[in-house]
N, C-alpha and C positions, 0 to 999 in steps of 0.2 A: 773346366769343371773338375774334371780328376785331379791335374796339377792343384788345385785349390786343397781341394781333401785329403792328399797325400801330407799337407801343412801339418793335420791334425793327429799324425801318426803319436804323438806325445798324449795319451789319456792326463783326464783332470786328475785324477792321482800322482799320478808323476810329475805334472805341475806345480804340484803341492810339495812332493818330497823336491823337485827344484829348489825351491827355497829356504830347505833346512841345510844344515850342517850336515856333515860325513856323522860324527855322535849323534845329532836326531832321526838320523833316518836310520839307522844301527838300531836306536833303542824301539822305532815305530816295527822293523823287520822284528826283530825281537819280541814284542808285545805281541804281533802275528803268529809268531813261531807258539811262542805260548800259548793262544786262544787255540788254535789246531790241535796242538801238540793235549788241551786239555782232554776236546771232543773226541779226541783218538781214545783218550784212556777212560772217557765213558764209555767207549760204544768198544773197548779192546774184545768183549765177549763176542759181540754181533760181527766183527771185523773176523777174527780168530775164526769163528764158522765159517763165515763166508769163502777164507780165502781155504783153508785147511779142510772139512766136513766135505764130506761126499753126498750126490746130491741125494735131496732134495733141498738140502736146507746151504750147500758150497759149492764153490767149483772141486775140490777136491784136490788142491795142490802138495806135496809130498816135500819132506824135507830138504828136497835138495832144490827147493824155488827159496830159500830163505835166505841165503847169502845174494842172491840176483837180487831181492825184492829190497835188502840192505844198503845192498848197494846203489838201487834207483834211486830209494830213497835219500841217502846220504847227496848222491850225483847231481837231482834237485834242489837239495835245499840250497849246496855249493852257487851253483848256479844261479838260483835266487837271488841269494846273498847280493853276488859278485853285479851281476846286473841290476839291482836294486838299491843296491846302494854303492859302491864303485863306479859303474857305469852312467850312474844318473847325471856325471856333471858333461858327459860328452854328449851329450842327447842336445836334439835342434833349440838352440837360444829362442824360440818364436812360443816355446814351452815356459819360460821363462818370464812372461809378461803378467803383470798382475792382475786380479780380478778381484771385487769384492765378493765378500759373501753373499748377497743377494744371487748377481751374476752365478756363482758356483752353485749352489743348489740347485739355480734354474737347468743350468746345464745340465749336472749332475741329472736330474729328473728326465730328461730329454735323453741322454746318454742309455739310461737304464732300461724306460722303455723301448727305445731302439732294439737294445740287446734282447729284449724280452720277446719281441717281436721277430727276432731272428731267429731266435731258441725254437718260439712257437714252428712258424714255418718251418724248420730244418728237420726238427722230428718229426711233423707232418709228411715232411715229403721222406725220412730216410723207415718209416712207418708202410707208407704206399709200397714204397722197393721190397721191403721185406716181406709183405704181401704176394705181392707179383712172386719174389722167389721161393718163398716157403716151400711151393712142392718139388722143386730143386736139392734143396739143401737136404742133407745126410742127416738120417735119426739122430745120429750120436750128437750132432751139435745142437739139435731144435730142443732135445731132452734138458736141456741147460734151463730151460724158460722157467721152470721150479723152482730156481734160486731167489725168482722177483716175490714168492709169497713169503720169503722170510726177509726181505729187507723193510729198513725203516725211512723215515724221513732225512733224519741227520746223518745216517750213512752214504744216505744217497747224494746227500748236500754237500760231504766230504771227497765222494768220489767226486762231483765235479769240480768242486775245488780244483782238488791237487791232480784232477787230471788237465785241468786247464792249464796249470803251472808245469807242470812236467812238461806239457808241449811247447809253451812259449819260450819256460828256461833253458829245457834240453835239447830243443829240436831249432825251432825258429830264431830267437834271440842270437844261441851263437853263432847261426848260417848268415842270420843277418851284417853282425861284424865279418865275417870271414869274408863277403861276397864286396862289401862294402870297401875291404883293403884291396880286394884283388880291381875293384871296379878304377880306384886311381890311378892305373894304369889308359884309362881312355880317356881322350881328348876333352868331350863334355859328359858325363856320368851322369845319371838320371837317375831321382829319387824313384819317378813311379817305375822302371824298368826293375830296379833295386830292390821294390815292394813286391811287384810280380813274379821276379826270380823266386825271393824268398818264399812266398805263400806255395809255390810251386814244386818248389824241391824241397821245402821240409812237408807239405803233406803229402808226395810220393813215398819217403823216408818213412813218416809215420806210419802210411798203410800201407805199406810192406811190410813193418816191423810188427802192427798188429795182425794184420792175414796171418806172419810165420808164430806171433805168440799163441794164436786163437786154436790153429793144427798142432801144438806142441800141448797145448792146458788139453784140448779137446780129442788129441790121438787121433784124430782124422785128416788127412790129408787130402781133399778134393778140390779140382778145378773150381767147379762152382762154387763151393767155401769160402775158396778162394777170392775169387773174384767180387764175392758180395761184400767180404771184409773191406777189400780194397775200396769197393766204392761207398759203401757208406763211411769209413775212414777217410776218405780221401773232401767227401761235403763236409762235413763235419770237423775237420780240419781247418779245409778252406774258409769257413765262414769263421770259427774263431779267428783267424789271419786277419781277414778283411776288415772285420767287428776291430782287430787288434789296432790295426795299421791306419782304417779309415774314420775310426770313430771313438774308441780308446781303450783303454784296458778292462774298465767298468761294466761298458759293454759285452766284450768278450767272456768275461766270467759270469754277469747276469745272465745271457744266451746258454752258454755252456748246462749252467745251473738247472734253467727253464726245459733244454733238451733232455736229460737225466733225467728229472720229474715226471717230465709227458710221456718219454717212453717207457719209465719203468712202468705208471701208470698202466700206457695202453697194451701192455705185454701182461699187465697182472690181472687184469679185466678180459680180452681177448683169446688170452691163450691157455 
């Protein structure tokens, strides 16, 4: 059953760009670049508080986060690119098969709510945790929760976006190839072993890298901080992986989407 599902590591979008040329999937990355690139420069005022404004209304970041934040940025988009359109043609042949339109949207629709459904659940449960921890965690980080009364819908629908791409492009995707050359060195190589490394070691990666960003934005340094970061970093991760690898990329970003919404939700309502 798992070997089965591991088939389906190729999302219906990438199926799709399977069958363009290197110039169509160029100008489709491209058209994306732009719709983002738009929303950015509607909401540059809401974005600018957010990341710069002390709270109640930012996190309060200081000029010398603006070359990091250029560079993640730049880091992703590369990255994007490179595996979205360069890498599309070395992706499993089984991506490769045709569907008609009927079929696709059926999918498509089955795909989505899947993801939607994972989003649901994940923030439910990384909601629960945060509960349980609240009276753990240090003033200086809970004080943060004021930032959710000034956000909006489309920022919030940005952030998951490009937080979803940042993980897939920057962390997982190229752990993927990396693990994938080293793995031909073994006798019989195993896709689902392959899928599990990856999901593994890039959501340890990732939540360590937000626990250490969280104590740098927030000047606090605590075990328990700590530790909460890591594990709701490390769910949250994980199910985009899974969403990524087991069911498609559609998925993973509708979930991601869904989770963003219900927490900022139950953070702006609760707290």
């Amino acid at each position: 059953m798992i070997e089965q599902q591991s088939k389906r590591q190729i999302s219906l979008f990438e199926a799709v760009l399977n069958n363009f040329s290197m110039l169509q999937r160029c100008l489709m990355f491209i058209c994306v670049i732009l719709v983002v690139s738009a929303l950015v420069f509607t909401e540059q005022t809401n974005i600018t508080s957010f990341l710069f404004s002390n709270l109640p209304m930012g996190i309060g970041l200081t000029s010398n986060f603006i070359a990091p934040l250029v560079a993640i940025v730049l880091l992703a988009i590369s990255c994007s690119a490179y595996f979205g359109i360069v890498c599309t043609d070395k992706m499993a042949a089984s991506s490769r098969q045709a569907t008609n339109s009927a079929g696709f949207l059926s999918e498509l629709r089955l795909t989505l709510v899947f993801g939607a459904c994972f989003g649901l659940l994940t923030a439910i449960l990384c909601s629960l945790i945060f509960v349980i921890a609240e009276p753990h965690l240090p003033q200086a980080f809970l004080q943060y929760h004021q930032i959710f009364n000034s956000l909006d819908l489309i920022l919030i629908g940005l952030t998951a976006v490009l937080s979803s791409s940042l993980y897939l492009s920057v962390f997982m995707l190229p752990l993927s190839s990396l693990l994938s050359k080293l793995m031909i060195f073994e006798n019989k190589p195993s896709k689902f072993k392959l899928t599990t490394n990856t999901i593994v070691i890039s959501s340890i990666i990732l939540s360590l890298f937000m626990a250490l960003s969280v104590a740098v934005v927030t000047a606090t340094f605590s075990i328990n901080l700590i530790i909460f970061i890591v594990v709701i970093s490390a769910i949250t991760s994980s199910t985009l992986g899974l969403l990524y690898w087991f069911v498609g990329l559609e998925a993973s970003l509708i979930a991601n989407l869904v989770y963003c919404l219900l927490v900022s939700y139950l953070a702006h309502i609760f707290l």
